[in-house]
N, C-alpha and C positions, 0 to 999 in steps of 0.2 A: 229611233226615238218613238216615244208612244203621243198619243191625242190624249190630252188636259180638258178637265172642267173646272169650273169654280163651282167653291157647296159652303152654304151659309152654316156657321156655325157660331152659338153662342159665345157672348165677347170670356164669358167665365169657362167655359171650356176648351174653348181655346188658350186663355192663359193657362188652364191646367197640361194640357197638349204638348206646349212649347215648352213648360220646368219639365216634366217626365223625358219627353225628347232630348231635351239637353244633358239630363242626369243620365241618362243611359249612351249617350253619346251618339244621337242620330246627327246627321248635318244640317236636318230642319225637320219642322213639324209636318211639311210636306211627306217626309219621307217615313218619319214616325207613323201616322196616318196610313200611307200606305201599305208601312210594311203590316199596320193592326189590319187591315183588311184583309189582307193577302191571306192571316193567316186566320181567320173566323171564315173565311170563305173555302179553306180549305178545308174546314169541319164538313162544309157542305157537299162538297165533290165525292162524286162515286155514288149520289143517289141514284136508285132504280129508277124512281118516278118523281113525282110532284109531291104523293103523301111522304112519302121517306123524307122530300126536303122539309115539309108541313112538320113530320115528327122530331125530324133532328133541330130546326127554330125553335120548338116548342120546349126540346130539352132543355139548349141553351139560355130560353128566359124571355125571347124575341117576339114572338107570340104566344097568343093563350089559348 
């Protein structure tokens, strides 16, 4: 098993969360959620450094 947090999240973004998750058939918004991380974070991996992460954020939209 893995360690859980709680993370505040808007009550209208989370109603959007929970239909998207369900239309695609996740078994909760939990999992929905995660699996969205999982894979914006795998954009990230494989950077050299710090700037590489800094440029590939920036690609994505995340910062500026």
């Amino acid at each position: 098993m893995f360690a859980t947090t709680k993370v505040k999240l808007d009550k209208d973004l989370l109603a959007k969360i929970k239909r998207y998750a369900d239309l695609a058939g996740y078994s909760s918004a939990e999992e929905f959620i995660t699996h969205a991380l999982e894979k914006e974070l795998a954009k990230l991996e494989g950077a050299k450094d710090e700037e590489e992460i800094k440029k590939r954020l920036r690609g994505l939209g995340y910062i500026s």
